[in-house]
C-alpha positions as CSV (number, residue, x, y, z in Angstrom):
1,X,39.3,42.2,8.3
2,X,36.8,39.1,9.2
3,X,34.9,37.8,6.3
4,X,31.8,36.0,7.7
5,X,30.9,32.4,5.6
6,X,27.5,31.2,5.4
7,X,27.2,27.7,5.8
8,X,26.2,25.9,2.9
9,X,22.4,25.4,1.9
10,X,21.3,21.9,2.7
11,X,19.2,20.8,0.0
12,X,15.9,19.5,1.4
13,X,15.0,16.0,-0.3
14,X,11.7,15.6,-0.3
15,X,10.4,11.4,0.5
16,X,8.0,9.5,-1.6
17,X,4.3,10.1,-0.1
18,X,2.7,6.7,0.0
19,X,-1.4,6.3,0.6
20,X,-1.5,2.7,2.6
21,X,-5.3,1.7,2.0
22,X,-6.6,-1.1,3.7
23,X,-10.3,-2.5,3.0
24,X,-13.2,-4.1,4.7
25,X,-13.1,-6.0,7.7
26,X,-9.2,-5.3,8.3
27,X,-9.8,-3.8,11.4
28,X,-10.7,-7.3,12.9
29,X,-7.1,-8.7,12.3
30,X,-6.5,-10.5,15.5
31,X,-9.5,-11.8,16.1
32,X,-11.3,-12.9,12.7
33,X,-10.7,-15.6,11.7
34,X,-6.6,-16.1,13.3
35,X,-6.1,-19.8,11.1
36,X,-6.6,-17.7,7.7
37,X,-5.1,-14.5,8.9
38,X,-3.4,-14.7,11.8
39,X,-3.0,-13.1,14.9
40,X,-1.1,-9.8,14.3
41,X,-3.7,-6.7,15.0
42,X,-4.0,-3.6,12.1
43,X,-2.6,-1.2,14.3
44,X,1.1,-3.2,14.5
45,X,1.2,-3.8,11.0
46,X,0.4,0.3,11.2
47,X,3.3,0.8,13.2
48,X,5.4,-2.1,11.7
49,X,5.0,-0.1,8.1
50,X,6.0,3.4,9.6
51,X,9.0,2.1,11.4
52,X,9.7,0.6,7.3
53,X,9.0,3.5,5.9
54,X,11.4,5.8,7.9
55,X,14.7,3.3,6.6
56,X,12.8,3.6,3.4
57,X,12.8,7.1,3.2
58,X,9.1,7.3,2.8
59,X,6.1,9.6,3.6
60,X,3.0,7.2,4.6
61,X,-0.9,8.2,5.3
62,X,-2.7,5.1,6.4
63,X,-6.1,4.7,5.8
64,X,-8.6,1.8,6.5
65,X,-12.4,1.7,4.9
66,X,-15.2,-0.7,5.2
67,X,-16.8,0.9,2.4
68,X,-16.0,0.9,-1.6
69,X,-17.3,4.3,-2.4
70,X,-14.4,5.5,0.4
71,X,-11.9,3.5,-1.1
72,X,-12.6,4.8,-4.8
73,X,-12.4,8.1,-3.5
74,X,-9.3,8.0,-1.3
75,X,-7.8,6.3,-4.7
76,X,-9.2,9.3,-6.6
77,X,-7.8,11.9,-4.7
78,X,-4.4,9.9,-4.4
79,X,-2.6,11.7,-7.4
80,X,-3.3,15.4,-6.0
81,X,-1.0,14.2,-3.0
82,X,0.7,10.9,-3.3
83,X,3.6,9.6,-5.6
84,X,2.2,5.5,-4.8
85,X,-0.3,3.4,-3.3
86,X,-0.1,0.5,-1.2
87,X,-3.3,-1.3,-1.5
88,X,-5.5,-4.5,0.5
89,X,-8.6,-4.5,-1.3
90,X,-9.2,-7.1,0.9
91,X,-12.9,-8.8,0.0
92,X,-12.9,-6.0,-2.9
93,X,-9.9,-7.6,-4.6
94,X,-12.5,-10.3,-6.2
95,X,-15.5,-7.7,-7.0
96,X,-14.9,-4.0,-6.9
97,X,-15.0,-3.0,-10.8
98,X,-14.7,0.6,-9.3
99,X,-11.4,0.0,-7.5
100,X,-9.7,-1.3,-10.3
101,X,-11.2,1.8,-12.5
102,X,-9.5,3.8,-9.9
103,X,-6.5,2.2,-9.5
104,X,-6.3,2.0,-13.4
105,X,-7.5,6.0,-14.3
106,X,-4.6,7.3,-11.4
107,X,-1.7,6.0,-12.7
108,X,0.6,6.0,-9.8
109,X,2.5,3.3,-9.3
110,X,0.9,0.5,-6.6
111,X,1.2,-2.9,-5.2
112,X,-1.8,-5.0,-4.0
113,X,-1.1,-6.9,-0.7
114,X,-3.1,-9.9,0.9
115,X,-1.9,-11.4,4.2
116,X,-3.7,-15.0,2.7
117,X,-2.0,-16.7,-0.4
118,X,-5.5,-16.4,-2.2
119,X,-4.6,-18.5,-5.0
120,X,-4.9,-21.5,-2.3
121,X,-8.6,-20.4,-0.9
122,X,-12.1,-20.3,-2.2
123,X,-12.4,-20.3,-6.0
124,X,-13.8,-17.4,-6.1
125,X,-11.1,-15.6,-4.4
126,X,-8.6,-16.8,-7.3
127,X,-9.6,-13.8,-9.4
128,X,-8.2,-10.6,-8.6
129,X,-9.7,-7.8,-10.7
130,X,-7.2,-5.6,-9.2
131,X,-4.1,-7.4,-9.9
132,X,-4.2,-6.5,-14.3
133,X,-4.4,-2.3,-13.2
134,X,-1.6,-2.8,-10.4
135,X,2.1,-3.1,-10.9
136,X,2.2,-6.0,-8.7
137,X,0.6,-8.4,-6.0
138,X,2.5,-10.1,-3.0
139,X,0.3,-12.4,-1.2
140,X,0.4,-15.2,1.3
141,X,3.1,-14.2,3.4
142,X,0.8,-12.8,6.5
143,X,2.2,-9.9,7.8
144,X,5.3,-9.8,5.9
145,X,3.1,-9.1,2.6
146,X,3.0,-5.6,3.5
147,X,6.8,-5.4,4.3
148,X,7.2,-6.8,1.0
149,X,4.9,-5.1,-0.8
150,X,6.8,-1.5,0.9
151,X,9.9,-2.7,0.0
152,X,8.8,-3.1,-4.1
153,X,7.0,0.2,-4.3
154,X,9.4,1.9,-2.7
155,X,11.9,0.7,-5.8
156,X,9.5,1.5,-7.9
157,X,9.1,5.0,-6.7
158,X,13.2,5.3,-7.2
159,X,13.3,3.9,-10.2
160,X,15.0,0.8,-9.4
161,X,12.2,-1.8,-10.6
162,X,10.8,-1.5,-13.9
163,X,6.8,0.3,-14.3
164,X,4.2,-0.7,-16.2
């Protein structure tokens, strides 16, 4: 008599979904202003992040808005769908009261990236009203800030760095 045997179920393990929001004027990586922010375009850091996100284990939707009513509603909508955010307020970071709200009513767990160290620019640019709602900020490392800034959410979302 055969006995037929099922393979086992593979449980499914469902990634991390990470919103990746980039702000005004990002589009023009490249080409504005190349001393501050260098040459590398958007759309590799796009592809650079994905590539991450796959060893990572994570889901990301990447978005890029010139506007802050977009941004504060992408943010809004963030919790129906994502489990973190990845942030460059860009300009914002020094002047968007509404991001921060945003940031602060979700309550997922997010870093705030900037390609310039902007503790070493303009005066006004030392403030980040985003930074207090945030659970971190990596900045000044070009590029590489968004690798980093991956990298620490990402323990966050596993529960391998401490939240706020």
């Amino acid at each position: 008599m055969s006995r037929s045997v099922s393979a086992p179920k593979r449980r499914t393990v469902s990634s991390k979904k990470v919103l990746v929001l980039h702000g005004p004027n990002l589009q023009l990586l490249g080409e504005r202003n190349p001393s501050v922010y260098g040459r590398v375009k958007l759309a590799t850091i796009n592809e650079r992040l994905k590539t991450q996100a796959k060893q990572l284990k994570l889901s990301l939707t990447i978005e890029q808005f010139n506007h802050e009513g977009e941004l504060v509603e992408a943010i809004g909508q963030a919790q129906k769908e994502f489990d973190g955010i990845l942030i460059n307020p860009a300009a914002y970071t020094h002047t968007s009261v509404a991001i921060r709200d945003a940031l602060e009513a979700v309550r997922l767990p997010a870093v705030e990236v900037h390609l310039s160290n902007i503790y070493r620019r303009e005066a006004f640019r030392h403030t980040s009203l985003i930074s207090p709602v945030v659970d971190g900020q990596v900045s000044g490392f070009g590029p590489e800030s968004y690798s980093l800034g991956l990298t620490a959410l990402a323990s966050l979302l596993t529960g391998k760095s401490r939240k706020r």
